[in-house]
Residue frames as a rotation matrix with the C-alpha (Angstrom) as fourth column:
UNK 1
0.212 0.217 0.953 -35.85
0.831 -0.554 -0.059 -43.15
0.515 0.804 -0.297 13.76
UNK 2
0.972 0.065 -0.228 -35.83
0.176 -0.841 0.511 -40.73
-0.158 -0.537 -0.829 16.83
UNK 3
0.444 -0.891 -0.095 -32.09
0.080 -0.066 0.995 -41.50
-0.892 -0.449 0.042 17.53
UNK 4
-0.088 -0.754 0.651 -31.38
0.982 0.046 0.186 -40.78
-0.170 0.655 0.736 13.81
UNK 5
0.585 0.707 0.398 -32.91
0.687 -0.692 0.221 -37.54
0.432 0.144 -0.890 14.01
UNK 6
0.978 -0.054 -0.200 -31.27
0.180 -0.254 0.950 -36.81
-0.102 -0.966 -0.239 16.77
UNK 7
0.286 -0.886 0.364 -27.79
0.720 0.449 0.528 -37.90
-0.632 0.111 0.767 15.47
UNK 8
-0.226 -0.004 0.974 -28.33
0.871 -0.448 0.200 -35.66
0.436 0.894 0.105 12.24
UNK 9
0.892 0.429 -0.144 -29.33
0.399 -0.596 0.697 -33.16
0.213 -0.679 -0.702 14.25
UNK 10
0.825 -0.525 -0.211 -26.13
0.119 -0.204 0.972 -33.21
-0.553 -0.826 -0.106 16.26
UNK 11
0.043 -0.505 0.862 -24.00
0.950 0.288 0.121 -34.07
-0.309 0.814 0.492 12.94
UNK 12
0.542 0.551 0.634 -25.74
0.762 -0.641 -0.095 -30.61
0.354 0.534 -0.768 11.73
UNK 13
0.949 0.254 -0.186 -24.95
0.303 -0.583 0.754 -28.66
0.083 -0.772 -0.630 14.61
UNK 14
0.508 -0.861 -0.021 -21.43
0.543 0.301 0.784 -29.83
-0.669 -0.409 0.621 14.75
UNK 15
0.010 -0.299 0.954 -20.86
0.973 -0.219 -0.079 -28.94
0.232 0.929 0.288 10.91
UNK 16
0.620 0.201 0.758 -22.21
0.341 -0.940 -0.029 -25.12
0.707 0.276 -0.651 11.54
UNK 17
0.979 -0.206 -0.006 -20.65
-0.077 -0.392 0.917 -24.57
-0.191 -0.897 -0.400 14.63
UNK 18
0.165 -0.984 -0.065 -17.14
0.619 0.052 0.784 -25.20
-0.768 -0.169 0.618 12.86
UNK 19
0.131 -0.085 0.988 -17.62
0.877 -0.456 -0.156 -23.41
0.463 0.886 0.014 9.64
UNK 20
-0.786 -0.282 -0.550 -16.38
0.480 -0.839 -0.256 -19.42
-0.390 -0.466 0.795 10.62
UNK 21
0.251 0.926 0.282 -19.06
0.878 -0.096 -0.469 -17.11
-0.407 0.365 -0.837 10.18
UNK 22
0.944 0.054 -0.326 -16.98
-0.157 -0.796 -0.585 -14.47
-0.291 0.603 -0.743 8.85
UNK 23
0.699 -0.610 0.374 -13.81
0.715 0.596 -0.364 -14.70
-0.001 0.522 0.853 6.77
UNK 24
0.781 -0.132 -0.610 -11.03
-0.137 -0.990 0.039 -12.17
-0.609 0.053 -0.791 7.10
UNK 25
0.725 -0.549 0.416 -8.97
0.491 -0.012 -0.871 -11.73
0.483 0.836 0.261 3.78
UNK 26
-0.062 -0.774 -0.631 -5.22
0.660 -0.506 0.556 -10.94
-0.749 -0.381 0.542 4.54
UNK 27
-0.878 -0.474 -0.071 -5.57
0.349 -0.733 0.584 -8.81
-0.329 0.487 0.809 1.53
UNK 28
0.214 0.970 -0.113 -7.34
0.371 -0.188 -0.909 -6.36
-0.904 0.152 -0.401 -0.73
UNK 29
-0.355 -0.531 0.769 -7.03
0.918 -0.353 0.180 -5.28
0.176 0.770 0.613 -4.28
UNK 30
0.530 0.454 -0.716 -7.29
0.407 -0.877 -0.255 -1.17
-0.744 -0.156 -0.650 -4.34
UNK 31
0.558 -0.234 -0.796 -6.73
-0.645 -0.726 -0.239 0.45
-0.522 0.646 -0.556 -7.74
UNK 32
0.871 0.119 -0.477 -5.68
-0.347 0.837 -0.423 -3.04
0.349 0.534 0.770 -9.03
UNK 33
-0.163 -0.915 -0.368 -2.97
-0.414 0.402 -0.817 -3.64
0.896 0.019 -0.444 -6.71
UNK 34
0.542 0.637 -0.548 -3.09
0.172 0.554 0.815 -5.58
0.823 -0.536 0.191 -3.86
UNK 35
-0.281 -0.142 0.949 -2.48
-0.911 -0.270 -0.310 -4.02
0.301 -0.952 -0.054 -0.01
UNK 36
-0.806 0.215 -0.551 -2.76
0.542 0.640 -0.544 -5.84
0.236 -0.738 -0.633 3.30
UNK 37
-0.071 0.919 0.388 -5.61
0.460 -0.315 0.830 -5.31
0.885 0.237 -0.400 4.71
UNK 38
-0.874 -0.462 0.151 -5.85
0.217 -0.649 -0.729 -2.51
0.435 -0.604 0.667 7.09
UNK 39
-0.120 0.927 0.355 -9.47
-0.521 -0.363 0.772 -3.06
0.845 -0.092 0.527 8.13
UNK 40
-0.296 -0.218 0.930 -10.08
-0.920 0.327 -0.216 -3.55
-0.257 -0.919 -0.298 11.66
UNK 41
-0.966 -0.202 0.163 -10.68
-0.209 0.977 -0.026 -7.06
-0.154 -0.059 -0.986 12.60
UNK 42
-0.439 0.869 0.228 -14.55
0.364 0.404 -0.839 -6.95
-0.822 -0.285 -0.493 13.14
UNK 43
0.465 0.257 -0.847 -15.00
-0.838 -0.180 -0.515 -5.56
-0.285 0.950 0.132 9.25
UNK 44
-0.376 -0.698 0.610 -13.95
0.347 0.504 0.791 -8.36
-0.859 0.509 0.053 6.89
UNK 45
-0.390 -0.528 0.755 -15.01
0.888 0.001 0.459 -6.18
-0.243 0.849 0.469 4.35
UNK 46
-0.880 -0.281 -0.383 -15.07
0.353 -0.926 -0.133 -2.89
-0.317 -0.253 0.914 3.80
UNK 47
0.304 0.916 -0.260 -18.66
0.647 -0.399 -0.649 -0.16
-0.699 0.029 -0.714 3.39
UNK 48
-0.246 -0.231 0.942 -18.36
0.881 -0.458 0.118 1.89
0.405 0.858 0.316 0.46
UNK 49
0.433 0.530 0.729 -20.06
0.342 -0.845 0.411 4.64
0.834 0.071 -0.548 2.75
UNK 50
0.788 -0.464 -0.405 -17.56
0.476 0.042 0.878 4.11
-0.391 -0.885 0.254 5.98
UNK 51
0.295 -0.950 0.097 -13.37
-0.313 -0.192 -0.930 5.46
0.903 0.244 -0.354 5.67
UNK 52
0.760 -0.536 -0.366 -11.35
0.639 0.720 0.272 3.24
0.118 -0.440 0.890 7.36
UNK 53
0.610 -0.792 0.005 -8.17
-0.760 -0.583 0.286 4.56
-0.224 -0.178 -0.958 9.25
UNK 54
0.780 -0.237 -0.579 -5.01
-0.026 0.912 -0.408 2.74
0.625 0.334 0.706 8.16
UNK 55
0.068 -0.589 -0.805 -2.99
0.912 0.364 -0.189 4.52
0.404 -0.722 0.562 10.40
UNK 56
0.912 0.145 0.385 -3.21
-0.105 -0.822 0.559 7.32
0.398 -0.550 -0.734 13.46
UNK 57
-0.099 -0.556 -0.825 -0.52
0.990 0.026 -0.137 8.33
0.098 -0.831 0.548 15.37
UNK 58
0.275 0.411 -0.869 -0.11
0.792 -0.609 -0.038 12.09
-0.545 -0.678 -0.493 16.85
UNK 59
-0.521 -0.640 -0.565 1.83
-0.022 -0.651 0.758 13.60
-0.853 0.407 0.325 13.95
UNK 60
-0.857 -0.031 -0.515 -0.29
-0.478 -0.329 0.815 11.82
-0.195 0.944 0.267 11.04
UNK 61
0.032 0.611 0.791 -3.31
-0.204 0.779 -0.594 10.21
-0.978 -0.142 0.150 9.68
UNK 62
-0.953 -0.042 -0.301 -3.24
-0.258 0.633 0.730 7.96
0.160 0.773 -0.614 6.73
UNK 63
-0.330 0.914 -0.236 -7.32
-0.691 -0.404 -0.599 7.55
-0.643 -0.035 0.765 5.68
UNK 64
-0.854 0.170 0.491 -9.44
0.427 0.769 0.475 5.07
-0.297 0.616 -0.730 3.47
UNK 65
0.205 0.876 -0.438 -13.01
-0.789 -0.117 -0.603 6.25
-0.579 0.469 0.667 1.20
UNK 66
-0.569 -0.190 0.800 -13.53
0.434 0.757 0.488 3.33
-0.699 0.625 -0.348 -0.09
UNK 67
0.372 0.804 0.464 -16.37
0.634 0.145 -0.759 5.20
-0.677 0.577 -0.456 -2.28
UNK 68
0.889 -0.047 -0.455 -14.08
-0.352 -0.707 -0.614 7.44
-0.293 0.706 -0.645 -3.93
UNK 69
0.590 -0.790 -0.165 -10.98
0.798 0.602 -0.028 4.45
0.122 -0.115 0.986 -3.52
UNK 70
0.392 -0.477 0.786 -8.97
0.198 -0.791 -0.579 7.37
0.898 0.382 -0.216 -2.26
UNK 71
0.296 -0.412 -0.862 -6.51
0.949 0.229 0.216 7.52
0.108 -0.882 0.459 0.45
UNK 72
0.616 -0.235 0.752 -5.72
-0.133 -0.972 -0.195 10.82
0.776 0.020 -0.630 2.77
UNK 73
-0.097 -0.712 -0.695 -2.81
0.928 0.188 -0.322 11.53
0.360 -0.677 0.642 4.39
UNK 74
0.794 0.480 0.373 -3.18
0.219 -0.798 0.561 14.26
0.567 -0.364 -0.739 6.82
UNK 75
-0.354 -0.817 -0.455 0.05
0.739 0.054 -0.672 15.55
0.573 -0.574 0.585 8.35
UNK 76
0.675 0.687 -0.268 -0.90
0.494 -0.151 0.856 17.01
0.548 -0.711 -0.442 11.88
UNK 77
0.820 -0.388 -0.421 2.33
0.373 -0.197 0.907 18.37
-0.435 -0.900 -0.016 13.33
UNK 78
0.805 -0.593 -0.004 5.30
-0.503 -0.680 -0.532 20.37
0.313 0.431 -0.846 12.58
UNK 79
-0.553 -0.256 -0.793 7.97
-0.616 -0.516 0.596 20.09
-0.561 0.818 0.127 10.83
UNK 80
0.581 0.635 -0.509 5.95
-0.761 0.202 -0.617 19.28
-0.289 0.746 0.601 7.66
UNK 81
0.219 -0.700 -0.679 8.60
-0.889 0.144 -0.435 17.99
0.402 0.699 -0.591 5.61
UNK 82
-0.724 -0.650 0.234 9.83
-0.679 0.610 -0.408 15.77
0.123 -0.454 -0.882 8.06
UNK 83
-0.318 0.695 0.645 6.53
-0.300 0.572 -0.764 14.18
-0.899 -0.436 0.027 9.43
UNK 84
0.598 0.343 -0.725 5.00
-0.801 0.272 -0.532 13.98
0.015 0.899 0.437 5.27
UNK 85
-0.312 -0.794 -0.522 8.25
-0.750 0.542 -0.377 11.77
0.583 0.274 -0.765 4.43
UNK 86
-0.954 -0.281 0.104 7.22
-0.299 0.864 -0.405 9.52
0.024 -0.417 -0.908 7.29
UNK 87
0.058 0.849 0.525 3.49
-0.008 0.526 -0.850 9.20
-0.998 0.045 0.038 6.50
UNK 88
0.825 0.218 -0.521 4.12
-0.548 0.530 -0.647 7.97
0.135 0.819 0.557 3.39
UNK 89
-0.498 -0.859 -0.118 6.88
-0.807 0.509 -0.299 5.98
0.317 -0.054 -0.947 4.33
UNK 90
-0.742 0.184 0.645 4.54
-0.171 0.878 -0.447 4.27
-0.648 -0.442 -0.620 6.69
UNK 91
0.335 0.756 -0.562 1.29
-0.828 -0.048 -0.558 4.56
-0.449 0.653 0.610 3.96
UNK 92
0.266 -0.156 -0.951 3.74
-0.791 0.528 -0.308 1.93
0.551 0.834 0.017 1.72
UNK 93
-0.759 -0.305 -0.575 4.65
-0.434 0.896 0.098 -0.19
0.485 0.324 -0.813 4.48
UNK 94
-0.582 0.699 0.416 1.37
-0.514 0.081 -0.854 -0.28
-0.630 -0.711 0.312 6.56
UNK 95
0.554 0.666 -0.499 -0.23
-0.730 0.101 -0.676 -1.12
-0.400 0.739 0.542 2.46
UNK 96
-0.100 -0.745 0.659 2.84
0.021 0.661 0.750 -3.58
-0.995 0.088 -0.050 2.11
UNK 97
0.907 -0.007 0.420 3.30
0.418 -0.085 -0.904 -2.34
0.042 0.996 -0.074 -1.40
UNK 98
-0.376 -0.926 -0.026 6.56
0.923 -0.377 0.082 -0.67
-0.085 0.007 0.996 -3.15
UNK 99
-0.464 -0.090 -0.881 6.94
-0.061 -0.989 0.133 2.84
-0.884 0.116 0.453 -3.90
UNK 100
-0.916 0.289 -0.280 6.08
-0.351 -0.232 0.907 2.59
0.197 0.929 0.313 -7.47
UNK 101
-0.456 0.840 -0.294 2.62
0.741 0.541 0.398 0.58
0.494 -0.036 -0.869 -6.68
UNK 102
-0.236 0.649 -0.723 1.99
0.893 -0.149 -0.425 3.90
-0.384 -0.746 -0.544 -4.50
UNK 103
-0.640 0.079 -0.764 2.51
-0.177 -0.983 0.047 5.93
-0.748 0.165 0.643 -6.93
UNK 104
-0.551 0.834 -0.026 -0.56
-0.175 -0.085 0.981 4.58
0.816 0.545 0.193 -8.97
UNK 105
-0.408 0.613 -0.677 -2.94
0.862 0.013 -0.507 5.20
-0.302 -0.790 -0.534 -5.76
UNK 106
0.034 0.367 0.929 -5.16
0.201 -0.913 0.354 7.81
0.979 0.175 -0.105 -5.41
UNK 107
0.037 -0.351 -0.936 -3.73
0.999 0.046 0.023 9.88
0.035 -0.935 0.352 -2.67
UNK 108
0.367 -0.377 -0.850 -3.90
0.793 0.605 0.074 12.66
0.486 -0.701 0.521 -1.36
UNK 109
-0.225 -0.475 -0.851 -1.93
0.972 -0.057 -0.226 15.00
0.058 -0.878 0.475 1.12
UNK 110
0.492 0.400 0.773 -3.44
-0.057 -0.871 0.487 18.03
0.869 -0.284 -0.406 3.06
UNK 111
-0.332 -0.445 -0.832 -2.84
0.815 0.309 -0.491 19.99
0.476 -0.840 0.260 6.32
UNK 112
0.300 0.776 -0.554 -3.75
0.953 -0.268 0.141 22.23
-0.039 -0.571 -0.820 8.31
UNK 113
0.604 -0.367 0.707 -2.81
0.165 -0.811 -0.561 25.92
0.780 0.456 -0.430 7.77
UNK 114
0.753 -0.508 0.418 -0.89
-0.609 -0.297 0.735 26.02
-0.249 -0.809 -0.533 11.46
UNK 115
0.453 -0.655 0.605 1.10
0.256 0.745 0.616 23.48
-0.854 -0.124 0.505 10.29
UNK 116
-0.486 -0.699 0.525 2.21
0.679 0.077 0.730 24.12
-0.550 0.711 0.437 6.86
UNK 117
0.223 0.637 -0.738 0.73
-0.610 -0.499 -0.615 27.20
-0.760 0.587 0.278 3.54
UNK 118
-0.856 -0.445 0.264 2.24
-0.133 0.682 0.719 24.42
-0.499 0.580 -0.643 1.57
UNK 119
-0.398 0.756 -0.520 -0.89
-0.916 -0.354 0.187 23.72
-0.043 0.551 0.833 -1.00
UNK 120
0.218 0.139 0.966 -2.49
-0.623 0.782 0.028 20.50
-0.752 -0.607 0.257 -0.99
UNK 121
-0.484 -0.618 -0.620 -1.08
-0.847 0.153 0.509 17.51
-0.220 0.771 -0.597 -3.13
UNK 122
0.857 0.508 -0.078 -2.17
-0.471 0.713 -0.519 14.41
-0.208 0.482 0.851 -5.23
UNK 123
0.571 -0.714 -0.405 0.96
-0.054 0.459 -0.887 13.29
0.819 0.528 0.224 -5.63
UNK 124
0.737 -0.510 -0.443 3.45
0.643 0.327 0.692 11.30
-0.209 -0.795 0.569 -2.99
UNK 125
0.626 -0.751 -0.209 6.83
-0.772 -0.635 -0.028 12.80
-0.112 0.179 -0.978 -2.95
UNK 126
-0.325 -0.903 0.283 8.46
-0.316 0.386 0.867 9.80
-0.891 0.192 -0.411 -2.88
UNK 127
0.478 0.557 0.680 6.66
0.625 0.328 -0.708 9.41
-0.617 0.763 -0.191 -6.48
UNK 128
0.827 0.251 -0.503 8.82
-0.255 -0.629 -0.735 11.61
-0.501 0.736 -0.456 -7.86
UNK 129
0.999 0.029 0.033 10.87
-0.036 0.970 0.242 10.17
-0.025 -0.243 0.970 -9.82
UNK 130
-0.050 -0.968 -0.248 14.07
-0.437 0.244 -0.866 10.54
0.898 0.065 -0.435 -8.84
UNK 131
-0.524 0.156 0.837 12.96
-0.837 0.089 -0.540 9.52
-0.159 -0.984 0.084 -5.50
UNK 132
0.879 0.402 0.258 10.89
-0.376 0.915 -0.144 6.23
-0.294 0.029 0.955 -6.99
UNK 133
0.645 -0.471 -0.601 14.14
-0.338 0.529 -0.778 5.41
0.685 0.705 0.182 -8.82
UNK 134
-0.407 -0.518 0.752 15.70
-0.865 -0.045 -0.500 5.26
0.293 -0.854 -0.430 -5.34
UNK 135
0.127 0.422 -0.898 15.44
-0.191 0.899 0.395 1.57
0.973 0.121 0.195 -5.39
UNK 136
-0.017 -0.299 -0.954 17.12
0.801 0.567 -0.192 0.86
0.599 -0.767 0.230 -1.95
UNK 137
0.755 0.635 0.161 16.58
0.487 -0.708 0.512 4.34
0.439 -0.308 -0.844 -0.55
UNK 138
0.145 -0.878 -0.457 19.60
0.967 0.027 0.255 5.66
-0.212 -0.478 0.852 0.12
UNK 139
0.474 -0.020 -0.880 19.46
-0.020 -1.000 0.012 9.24
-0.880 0.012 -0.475 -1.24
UNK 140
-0.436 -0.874 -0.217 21.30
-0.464 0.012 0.886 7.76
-0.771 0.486 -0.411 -4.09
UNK 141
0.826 0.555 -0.102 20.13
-0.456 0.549 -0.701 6.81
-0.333 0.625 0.706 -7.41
UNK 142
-0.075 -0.760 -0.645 23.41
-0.994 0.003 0.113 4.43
-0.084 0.650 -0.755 -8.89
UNK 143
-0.433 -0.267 -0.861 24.85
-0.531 0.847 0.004 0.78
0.728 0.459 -0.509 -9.70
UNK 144
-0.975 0.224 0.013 23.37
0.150 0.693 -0.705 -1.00
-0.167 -0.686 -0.709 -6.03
UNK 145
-0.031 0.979 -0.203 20.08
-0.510 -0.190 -0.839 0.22
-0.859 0.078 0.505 -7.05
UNK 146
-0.097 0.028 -0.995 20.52
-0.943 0.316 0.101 -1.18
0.317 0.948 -0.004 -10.82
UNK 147
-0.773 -0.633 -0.052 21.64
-0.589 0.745 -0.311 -4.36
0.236 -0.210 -0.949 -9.29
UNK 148
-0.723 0.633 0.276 18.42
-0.240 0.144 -0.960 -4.84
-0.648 -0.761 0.048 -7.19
UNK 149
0.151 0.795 -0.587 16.76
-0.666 -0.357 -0.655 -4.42
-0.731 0.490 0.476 -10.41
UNK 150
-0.175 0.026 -0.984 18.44
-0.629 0.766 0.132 -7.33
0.758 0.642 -0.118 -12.45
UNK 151
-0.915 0.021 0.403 18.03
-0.350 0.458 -0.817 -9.25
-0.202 -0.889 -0.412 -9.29
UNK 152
-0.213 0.977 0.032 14.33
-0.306 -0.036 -0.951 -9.02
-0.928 -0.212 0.307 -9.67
UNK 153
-0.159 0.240 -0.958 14.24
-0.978 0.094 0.186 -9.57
0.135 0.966 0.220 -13.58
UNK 154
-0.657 -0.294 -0.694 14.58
-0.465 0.883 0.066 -13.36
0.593 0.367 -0.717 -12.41
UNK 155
-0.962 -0.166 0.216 12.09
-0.255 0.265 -0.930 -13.30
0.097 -0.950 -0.298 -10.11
UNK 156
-0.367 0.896 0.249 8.72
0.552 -0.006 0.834 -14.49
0.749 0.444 -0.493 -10.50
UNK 157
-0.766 -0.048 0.641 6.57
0.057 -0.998 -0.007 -11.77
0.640 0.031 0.768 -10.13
UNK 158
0.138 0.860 -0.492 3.53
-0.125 0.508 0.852 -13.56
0.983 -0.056 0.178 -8.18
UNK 159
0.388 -0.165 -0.907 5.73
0.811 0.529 0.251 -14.57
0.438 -0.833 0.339 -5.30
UNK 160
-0.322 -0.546 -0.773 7.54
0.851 -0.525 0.017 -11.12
-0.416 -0.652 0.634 -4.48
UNK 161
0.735 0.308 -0.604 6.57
0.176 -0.947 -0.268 -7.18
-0.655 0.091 -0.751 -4.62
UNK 162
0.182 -0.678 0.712 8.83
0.951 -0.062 -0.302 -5.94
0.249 0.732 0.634 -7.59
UNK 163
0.258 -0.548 -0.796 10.49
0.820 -0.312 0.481 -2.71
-0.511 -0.776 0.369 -6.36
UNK 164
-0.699 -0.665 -0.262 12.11
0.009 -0.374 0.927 -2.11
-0.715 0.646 0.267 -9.52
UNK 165
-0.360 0.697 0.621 8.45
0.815 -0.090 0.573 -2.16
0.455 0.712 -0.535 -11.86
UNK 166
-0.834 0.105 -0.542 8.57
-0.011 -0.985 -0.173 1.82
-0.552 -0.138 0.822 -11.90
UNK 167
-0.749 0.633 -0.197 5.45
-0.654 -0.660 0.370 1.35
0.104 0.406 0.908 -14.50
UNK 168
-0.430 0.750 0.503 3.81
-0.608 0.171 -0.775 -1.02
-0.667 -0.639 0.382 -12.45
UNK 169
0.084 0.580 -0.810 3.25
-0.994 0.101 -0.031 -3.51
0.064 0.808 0.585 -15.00
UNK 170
0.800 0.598 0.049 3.94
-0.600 0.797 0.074 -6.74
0.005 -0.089 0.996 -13.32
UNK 171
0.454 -0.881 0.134 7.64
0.884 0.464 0.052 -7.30
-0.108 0.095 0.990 -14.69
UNK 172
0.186 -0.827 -0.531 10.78
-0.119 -0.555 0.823 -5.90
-0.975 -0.090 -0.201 -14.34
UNK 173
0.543 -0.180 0.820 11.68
0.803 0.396 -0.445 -5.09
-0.244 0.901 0.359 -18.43
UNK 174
-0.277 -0.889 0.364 13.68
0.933 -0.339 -0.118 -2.50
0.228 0.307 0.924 -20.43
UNK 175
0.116 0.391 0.913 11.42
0.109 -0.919 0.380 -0.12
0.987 0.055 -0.149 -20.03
UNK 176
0.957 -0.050 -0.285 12.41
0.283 -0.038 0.958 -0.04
-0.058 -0.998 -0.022 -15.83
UNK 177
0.109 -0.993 -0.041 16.00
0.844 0.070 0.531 -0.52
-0.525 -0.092 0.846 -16.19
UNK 178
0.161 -0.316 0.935 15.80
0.755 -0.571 -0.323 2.58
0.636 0.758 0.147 -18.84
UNK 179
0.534 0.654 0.536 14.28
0.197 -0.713 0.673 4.68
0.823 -0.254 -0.509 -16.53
UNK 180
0.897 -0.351 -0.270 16.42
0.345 0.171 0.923 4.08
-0.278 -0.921 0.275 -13.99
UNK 181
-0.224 -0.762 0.607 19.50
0.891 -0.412 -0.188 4.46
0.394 0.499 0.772 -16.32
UNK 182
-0.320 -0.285 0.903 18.20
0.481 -0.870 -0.104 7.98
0.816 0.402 0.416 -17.02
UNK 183
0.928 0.287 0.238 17.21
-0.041 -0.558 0.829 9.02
0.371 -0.779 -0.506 -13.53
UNK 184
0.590 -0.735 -0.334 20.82
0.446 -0.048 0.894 8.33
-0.673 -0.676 0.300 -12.48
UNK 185
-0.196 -0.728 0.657 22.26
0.971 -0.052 0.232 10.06
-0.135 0.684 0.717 -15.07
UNK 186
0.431 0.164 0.887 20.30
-0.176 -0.949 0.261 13.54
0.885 -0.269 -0.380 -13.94
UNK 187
0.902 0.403 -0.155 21.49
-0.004 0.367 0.930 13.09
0.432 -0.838 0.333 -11.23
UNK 188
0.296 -0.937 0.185 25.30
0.955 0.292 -0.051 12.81
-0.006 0.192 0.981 -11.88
């Protein structure tokens, strides 16, 4: 009886001692879309009363509140223009999402008055949308950007980020491909 005790015991021990005592999720859903997760390692899940950096460097910060789901970007150096453009460049790929998925976030973007009198914004720039229709970024809204966008109509939407779902609805349909149409056509 001892030595089953003893066995179960050890049987016990063995069992807890492999089971992880925290999970970390590669992802998170924020504002119904799913991001990587940008929470340090020793959080596997986020405090509603904490804000999580997603990303520092000396020019920008990119911010989490998880209690107001609301991301700040904080541009810290001069030129504005230039340094904004790249914290939200990284913001979309640090959040592996597309451009359109960031433009349904709540974001955003402030600075300091030495840096910029620019006013503060809620809204990305690359959200506007001749700049979301800018499927492949090039500066160019035309036919290689369409392309990308019937490309994707065949793709199931589960397995890849959709690029080309400007209203963020899951599939690539007419209502994208319009929109596109008529952003390249201002544009012309």
């Amino acid at each position: 009886m001892k030595i089953q005790r003893a066995l179960l015991s050890i049987f016990i021990f063995g069992i807890i001692f492999l089971i992880p005592h925290s999970v970390r999720a590669s992802s998170l859903i924020i504002n119904n879309i799913v991001v990587n997760n940008f929470l340090p390692e020793a959080v596997p899940l986020y405090s509603a009363d904490e804000t999580y950096s997603v990303n520092t460097t000396g020019t920008f910060s990119i911010d989490f509140s998880p209690d107001i789901k609301k991301f700040q970007i904080i541009v810290l150096q001069n030129p504005y223009d230039e340094n904004r453009a790249l914290a939200e460049k990284t913001f979309v790929e640090k959040l592996g999402i597309t451009k359109s998925e960031a433009c349904f976030m709540n974001v955003s973007i402030v600075a300091p008055a030495y840096v910029t009198d620019i006013p503060d914004s809620n809204k990305l720039l690359l959200c506007e949308p001749d700049k979301q229709a800018d499927i492949n970024s090039d500066g160019v809204i035309n036919t290689f950007d369409y392309a990308i966008c019937l490309e994707e109509m065949v793709v199931d939407p589960e397995k890849n980020k959709l690029q080309c779902d400007l209203n963020v609805n899951r599939r690539i349909d007419a209502t994208d491909l319009s929109k596109l149409i008529t952003y390249a056509r201002k544009r012309q």
